[in-house]
N, C-alpha and C positions, 0 to 999 in steps of 0.2 A: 489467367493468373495461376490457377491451379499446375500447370505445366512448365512456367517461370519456378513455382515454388518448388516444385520435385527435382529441376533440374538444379537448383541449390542445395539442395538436400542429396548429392552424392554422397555415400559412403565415405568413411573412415576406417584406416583400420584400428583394431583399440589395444590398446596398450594392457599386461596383463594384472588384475584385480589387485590393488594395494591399500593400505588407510593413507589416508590425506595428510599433507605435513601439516606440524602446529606453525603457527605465526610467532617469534618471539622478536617483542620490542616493548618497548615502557616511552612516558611520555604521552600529551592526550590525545594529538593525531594517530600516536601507536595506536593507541587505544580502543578510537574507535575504529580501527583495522581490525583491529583483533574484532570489537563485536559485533562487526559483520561477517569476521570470519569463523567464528563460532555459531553463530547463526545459520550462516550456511550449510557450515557441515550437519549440523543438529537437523534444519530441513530436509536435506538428503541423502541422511544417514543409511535409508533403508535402499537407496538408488543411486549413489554416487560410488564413481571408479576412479581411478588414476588412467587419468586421457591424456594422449601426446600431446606436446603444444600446437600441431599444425590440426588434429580435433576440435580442442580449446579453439583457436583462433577460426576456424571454420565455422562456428557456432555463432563466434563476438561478429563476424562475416555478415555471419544472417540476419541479425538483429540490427546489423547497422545500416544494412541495404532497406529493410524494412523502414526504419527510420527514415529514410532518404525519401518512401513513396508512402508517404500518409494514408494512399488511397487503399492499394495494396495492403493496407498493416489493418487498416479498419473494417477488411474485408475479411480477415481472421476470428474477428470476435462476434458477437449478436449483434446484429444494428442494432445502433441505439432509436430509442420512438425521436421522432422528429418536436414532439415538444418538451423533453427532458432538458436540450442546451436552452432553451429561452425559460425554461420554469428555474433551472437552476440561475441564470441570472437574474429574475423576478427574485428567488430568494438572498440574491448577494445586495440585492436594493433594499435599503434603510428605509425607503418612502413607502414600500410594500405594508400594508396595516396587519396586526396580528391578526383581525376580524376577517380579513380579505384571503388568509392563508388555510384562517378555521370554515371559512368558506368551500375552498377546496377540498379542504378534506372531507367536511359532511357530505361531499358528494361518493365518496369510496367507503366501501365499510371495512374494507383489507386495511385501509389508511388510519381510520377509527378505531379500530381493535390497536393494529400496530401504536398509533400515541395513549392508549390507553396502558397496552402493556408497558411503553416506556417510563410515563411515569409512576409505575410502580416497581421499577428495576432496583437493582443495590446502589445504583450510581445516584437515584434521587433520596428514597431510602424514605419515605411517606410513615407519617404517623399510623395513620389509616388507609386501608385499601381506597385505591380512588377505582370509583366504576364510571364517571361520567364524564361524557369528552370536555364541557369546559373545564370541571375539576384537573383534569389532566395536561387542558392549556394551561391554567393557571400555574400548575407546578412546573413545566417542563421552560415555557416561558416561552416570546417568539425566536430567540436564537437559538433553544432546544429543539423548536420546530424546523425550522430550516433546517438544521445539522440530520435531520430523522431524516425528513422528505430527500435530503442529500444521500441518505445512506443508502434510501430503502429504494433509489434510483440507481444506484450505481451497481448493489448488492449482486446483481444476476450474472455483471459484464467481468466480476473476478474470478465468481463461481462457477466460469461455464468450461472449465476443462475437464474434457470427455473421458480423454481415454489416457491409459499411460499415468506416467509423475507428475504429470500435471493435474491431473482429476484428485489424486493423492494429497499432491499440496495446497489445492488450491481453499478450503475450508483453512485452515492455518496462515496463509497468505491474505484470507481477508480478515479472519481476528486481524495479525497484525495491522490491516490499512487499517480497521477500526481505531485500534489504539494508537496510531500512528498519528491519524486526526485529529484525535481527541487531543493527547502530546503536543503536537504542532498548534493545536488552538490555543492552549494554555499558553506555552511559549509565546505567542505572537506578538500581543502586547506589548512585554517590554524590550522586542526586536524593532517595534515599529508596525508591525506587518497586520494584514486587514485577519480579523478572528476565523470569521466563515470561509475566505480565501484559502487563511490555511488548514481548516477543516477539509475542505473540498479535494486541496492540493495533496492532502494525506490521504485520502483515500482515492485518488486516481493516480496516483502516481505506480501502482503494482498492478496497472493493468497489462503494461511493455512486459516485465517477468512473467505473467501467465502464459504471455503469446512465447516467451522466450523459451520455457518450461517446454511449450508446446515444441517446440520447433528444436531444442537441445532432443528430447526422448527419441521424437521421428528421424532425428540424423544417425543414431544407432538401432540397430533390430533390435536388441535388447531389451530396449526401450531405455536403459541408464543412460545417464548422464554426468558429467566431469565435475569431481567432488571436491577439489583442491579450493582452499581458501583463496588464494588467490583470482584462480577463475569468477570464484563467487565475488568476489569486488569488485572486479571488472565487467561480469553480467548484471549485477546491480548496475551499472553505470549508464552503460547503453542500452539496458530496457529503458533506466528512468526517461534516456533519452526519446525511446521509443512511445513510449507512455504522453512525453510533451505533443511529439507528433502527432497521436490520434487527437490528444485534448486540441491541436489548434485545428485539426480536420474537419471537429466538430463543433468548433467553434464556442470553446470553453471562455469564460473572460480570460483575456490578455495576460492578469496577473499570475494566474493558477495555472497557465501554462510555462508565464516567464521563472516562475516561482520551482516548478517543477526542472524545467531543462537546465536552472541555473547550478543546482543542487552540487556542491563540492567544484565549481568551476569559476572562473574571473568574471562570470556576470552575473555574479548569485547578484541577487535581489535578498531585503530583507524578511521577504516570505519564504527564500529559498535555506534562510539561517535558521528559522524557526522550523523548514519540515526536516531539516537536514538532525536537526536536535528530536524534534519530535519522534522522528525515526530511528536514531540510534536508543531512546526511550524505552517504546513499544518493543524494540528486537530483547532488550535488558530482559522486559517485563514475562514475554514470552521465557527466555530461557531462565530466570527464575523460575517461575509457575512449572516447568518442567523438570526443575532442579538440576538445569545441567551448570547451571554458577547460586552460589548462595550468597546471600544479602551483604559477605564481608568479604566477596570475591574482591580483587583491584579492580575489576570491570564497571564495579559499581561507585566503590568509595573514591575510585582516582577519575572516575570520567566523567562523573554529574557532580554540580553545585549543589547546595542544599533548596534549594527551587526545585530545580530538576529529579532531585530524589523524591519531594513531596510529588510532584507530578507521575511518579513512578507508582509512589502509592494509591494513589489516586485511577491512575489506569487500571489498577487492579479489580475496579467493581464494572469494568464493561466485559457485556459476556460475550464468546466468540463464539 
């Protein structure tokens, strides 16, 4: 595999250093172009160039060949443990008892610490310090518990870029799947769509961008990579694609895969409307908090409902 991937990984030549054009269009499809492309640019501000199209398009190459061999793309990241897909579908199962999950966890003290720290976060926001693990199921509840065990599973497989822009982004890249998820749970509901699905669905859906991250750096010495909004739309797209690939590799439920690959295309599914919202949310949220748009930008007042905005604020007490 390794010798397949170098020999995709030929050279380019690059085009010389420029800033990245802005996006101008109004309208709420504009819209959420533009807040992905402001997002973009903001993530690889300190590593983005102006690359030729036949660059660009050699990159979108990689990702998409990727895509095509699941095996090959899962071969990129950490294995995942072999009982993370069946524990994460024990947690998408209703008939799963809270007793049965506090079970599992009194067996790990990393697991025990972690729901303890969470229910005392800004997002639960506790009278009183809770120190003791039922106190802690009590407040987080069984669908906080899942949403934890979901995170604290997936958490390693965002964050494991080494070397390069990707080691750079990839702490920022998982804040966002946090809020992303969270976003997308909110949403769900009144799209229809399953809550924990689309929890799960946000937070694996930026696993194809990490491996993209990867494989954009290593196709220049440089290690940069191509900063134009544009680009960044279109590698959003076919990582998410990529992203579905590994979740069906691994045999993710059905939904959180169909939910993912639907994302902006003719078979979204109603879990793919909610991560599709939840995502454009959490990118808001992120360039708020870094003040690269403020709260009475158009980004904000023309592209979210008043739902959507409450949900904005709301993202704001998860920490990344």
């Amino acid at each position: 595999m390794k010798k397949w991937i170098d020999r995709m990984l030929g050279g380019d030549d690059k085009a010389p250093p420029a800033p990245p054009p802005e996006d101008t269009a109004a309208g709420p499809e504009a819209l959420a172009v533009e807040v992905d492309g402001a997002y973009y640019r903001w993530l690889t501000a300190s590593s983005g160039y102006q690359a030729t199209p036949e660059a660009e398009e050699h990159i979108l190459d990689l990702v998409r060949t990727l895509a095509a061999d699941p095996l090959a793309a899962s071969g990129l990241v950490p294995r995942i443990p072999e009982l993370i897909p069946q524990l994460l579908r024990d947690l998408a199962d209703d008939t799963v008892s809270a007793g049965e999950l506090a079970r599992q966890v009194e067996r790990d003290l990393v697991l025990v610490a972690e729901v303890i720290r969470e229910a005392n976060s800004a997002y639960y926001r506790p009278l009183q310090p809770v120190k003791s693990l039922d106190g802690a199921m009590m407040m987080i509840g069984q669908n906080g518990l899942r949403m934890l065990l979901a995170r604290i599973a997936l958490r390693p497989l965002i964050q494991m870029g080494e070397t390069g822009f990707a080691r750079q982004a990839a702490p920022v890249i998982w804040n966002q799947s946090e809020k992303c998820a969270l976003a997308s749970s909110l949403m769900a509901p009144g799209l229809g769509a399953g809550v924990f699905e689309a929890y799960l669905a946000g937070l694996m859906q930026n696993l194809g961008l990490i491996v993209a991250l990867r494989l954009a750096g290593r196709a220049e010495e440089s290690g940069k990579i191509p900063g134009s909004s544009e680009f960044g739309r279109r590698l959003f797209d076919v990582s998410r694609q990529l992203s579905a690939a590994i979740a069906r590799h691994w045999d993710f439920p059905r939904d959180v895969v169909d939910g993912i690959a639907g994302v902006g295309h003719d078979d979204a599914t109603t879990l793919s409307a909610a991560l599709l919202r939840g995502d454009q949310i959490a990118k808001l949220r992120l360039l708020l908090d870094a003040r690269v748009v403020l709260e009475d930008d158009v980004l904000v007042t023309d592209s979210l409902d008043n739902f959507e905005r409450r949900c904005l604020g709301k993202i704001g007490a998860v920490e990344g």
